[in-house]
C-alpha positions in Angstrom: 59.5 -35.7 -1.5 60.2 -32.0 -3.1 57.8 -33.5 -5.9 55.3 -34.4 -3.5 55.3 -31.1 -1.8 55.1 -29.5 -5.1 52.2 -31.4 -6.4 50.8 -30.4 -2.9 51.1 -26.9 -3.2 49.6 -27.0 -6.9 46.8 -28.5 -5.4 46.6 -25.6 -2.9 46.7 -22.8 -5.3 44.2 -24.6 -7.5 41.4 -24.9 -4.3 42.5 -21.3 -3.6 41.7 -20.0 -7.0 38.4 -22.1 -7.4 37.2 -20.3 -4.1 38.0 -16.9 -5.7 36.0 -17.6 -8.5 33.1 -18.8 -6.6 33.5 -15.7 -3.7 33.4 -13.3 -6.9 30.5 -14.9 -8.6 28.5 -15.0 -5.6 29.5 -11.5 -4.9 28.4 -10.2 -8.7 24.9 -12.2 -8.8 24.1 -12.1 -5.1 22.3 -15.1 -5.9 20.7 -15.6 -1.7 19.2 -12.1 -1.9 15.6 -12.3 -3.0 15.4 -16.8 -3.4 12.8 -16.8 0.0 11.3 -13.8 -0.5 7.5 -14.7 -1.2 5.2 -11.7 -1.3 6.2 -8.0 -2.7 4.4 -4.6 -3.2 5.3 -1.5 -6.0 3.8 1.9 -4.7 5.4 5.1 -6.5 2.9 7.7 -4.5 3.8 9.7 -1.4 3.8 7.7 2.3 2.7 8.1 5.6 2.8 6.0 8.8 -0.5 3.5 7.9 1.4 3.0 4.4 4.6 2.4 6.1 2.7 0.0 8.5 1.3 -1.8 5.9 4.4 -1.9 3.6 6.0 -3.8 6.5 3.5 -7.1 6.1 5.5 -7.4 2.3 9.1 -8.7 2.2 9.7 -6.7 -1.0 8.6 -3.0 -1.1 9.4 -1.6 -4.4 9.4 2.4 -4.2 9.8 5.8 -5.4 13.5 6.6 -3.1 12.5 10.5 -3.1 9.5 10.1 -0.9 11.7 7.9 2.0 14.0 8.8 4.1 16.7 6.8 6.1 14.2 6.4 9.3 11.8 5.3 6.8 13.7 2.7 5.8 14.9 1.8 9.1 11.4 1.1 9.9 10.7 -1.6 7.2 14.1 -3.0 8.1 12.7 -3.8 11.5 10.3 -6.2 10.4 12.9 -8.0 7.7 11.0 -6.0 5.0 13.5 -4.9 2.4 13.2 -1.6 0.1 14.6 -1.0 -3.3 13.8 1.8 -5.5 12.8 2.9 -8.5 15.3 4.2 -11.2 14.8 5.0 -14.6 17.8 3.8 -16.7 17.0 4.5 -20.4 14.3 7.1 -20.6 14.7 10.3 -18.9 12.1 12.0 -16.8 11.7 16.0 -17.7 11.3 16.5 -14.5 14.3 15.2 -13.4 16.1 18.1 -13.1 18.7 16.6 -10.5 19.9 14.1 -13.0 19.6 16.6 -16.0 22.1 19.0 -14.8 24.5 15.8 -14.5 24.3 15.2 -18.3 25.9 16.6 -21.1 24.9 16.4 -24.8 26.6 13.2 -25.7 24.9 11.1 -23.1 21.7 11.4 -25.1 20.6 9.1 -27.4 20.7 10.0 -31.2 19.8 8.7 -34.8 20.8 10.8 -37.7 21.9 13.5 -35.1 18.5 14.2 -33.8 17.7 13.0 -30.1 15.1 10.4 -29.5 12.3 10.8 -27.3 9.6 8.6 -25.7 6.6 7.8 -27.3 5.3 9.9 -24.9 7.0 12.6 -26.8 7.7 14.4 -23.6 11.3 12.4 -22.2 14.2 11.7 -24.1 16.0 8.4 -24.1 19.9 8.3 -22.8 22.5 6.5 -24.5 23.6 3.6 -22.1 27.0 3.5 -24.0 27.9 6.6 -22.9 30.5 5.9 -19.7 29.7 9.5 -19.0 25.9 8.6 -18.4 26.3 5.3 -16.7 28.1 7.3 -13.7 26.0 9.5 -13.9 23.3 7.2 -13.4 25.0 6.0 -10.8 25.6 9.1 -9.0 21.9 9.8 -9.1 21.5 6.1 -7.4 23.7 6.9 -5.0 21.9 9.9 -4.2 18.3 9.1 -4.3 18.7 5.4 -3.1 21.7 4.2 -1.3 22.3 7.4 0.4 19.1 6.3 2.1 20.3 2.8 3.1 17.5 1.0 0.6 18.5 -2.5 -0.2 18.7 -2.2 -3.8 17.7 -0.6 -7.1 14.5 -1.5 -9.4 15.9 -0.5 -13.1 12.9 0.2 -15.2 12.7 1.3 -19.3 15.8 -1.5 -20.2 12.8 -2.2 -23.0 13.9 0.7 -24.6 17.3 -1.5 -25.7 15.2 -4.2 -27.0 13.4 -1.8 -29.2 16.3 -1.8 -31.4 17.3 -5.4 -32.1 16.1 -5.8 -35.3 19.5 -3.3 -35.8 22.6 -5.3 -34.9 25.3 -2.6 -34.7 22.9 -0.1 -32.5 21.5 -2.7 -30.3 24.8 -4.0 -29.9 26.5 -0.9 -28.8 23.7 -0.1 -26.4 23.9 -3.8 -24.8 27.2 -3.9 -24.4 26.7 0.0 -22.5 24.5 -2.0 -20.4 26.0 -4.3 -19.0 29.4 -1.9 -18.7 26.3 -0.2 -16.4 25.7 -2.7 -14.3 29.4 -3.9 -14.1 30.0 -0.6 -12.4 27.0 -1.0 -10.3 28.0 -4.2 -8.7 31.7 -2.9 -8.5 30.6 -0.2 -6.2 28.1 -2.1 -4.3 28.8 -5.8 -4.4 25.7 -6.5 -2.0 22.8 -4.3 -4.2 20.0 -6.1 -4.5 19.2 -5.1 -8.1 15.9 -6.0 -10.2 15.2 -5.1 -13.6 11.7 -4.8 -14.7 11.2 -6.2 -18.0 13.9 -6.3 -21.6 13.7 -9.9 -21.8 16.4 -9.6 -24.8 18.8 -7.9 -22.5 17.9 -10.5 -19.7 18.8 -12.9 -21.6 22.0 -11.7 -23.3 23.8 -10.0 -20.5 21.8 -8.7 -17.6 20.8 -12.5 -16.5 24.9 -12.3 -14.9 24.2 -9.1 -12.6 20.7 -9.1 -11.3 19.0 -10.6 -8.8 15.3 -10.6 -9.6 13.4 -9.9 -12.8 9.7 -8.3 -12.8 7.4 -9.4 -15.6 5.2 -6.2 -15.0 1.5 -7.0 -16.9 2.2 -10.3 -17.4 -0.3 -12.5 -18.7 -0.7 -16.4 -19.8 0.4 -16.8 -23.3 -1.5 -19.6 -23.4 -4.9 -18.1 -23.3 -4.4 -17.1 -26.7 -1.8 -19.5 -28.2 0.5 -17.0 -28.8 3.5 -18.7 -29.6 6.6 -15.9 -29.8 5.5 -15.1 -26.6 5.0 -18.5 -25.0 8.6 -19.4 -26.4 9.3 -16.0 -24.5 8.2 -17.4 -21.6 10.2 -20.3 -21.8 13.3 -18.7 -22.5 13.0 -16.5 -19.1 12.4 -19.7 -17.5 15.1 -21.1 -18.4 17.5 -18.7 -17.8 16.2 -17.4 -14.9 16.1 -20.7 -12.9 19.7 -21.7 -14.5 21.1 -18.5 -13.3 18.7 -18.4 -9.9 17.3 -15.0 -11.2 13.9 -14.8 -8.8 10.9 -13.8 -11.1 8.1 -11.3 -10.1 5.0 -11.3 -12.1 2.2 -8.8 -11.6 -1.2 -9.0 -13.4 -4.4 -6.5 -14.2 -6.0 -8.8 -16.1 -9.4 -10.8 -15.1 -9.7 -14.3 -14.0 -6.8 -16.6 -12.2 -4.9 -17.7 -15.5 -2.1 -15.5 -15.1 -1.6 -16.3 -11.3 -2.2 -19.9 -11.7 0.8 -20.2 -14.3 2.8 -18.4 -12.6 2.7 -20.0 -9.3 3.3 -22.7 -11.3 6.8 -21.8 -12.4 7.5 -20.7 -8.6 7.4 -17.2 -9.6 6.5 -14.4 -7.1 2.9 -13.2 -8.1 0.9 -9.8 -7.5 -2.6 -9.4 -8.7 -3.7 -6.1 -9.6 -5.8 -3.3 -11.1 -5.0 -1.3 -13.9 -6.5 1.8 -12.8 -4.0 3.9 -10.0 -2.1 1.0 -10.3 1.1 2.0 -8.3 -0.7 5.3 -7.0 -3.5 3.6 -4.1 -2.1 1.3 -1.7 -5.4 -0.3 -0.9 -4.8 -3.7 -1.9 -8.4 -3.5 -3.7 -7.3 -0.4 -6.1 -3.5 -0.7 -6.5 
């Protein structure tokens, strides 16, 4: 009888500890955030009340947080449209003055004790593996996003970690400082729809555990030109991303229907747009 109740309890704890696991992995991925979402916008420019109204016909807004205020959000989230925005993570903007005064000399990123910059020329790239940048990173999100009651973040330049695989022990460091990043992230807000645009490597290696959608900005049919690196690319984000319920976003500026047609075909999300004022016009026509 005591064995019985002991086996019993074993049992218990066991179920107990399972659901844990699940609860937290649920809670880190957030896998039910984006799966039925179906049509999504990106506009970076000012807003008024006829862009608001016609942000609200798109499920997914994707925006620039310092031109929205809570009411704006509020709005949206009236008609089940949900807002994330925009945040640089690697490169920093010069005119970013808020984040800037955050930072101190070590969170920039260095080789052979000279700072890198973009190839603009004109921002300089921050050193993910510094746990002094990530929070401040995170601060900035806080202030610029959250504060406002978005849904989530969209992290853009992650590409710049990729740039830097072909050197193990730096693109190491820097993936690792990643996903430290978004560790933290989740860890302060468990329900943050997060979307990273781009840095397939990364997606791949780490990120693929954190986020909940991935944007394959100027995406275009590999196929069209038998490019094979890239269509084994496309594979691997197919993979991954429907293994690991990752939502894909694809947006084209290319002519013709190839690129929409695949990726419909893969259930992806799909925007087709211009080039020219491509986040800067919201007429559908000149995006």
């Amino acid at each position: 009888m005591i064995k019985s109740k002991l086996i019993i309890r074993i049992i218990v704890i066991l179920v107990f500890a399972l659901l844990i696991i699940l609860i937290s992995s649920n809670r880190l991925k957030g896998q039910s955030a984006l799966k039925d979402t179906s049509s999504f916008r990106i506009y970076y420019r000012k807003i008024d009340l006829a862009i608001l109204k016609g942000m609200k016909n798109y499920e997914l807004n994707i925006v620039e947080g310092s031109f929205f205020d809570s009411d704006d959000v509020f709005f949206l989230h009236s008609y089940n449209s949900k807002v994330v925005g925009y945040y640089s993570v690697m490169e920093i903007g010069d005119w970013d003055t808020s984040l800037i005064d955050k930072l101190v000399d070590d969170d920039y990123l260095k080789i052979d004790g000279k700072k890198v910059k973009s190839l603009s020329g004109s921002n300089y790239i921050g050193d993910i593996s510094s746990s002094h940048f990530q929070d401040a990173l995170i601060k900035s999100i806080d202030e610029r996003i959250m504060s406002k009651k978005m849904d989530g973040v969209f992290l853009d330049t992650v590409d710049w970690i990729d740039y830097y695989k072909d050197n193990p022990i730096f693109y190491n460091k820097l993936l690792d400082g990643y996903e430290i990043f978004l560790n933290k992230l989740k860890d302060k807000y468990p329900s943050l729809i997060i979307i990273q645009n781009r840095g397939f490597d990364s997606f791949e290696k780490v990120s693929y555990k954190y986020i909940d959608g991935l944007l394959w900005e100027n995406f275009s049919s590999p196929y069209l030109n038998n490019d094979s690196e890239k269509i084994k690319t496309l594979e691997n984000v197919a993979q991954v991303a429907k293994k690991n319920k990752v939502a894909v976003f694809t947006i084209s500026f290319d002519s013709g229907n190839d690129s929409r047609t695949l990726s419909n075909s893969l259930n992806w999300i799909h925007l087709q747009s211009q080039m020219e004022n491509r986040y800067s016009k919201w007429d559908i026509n000149t995006n």
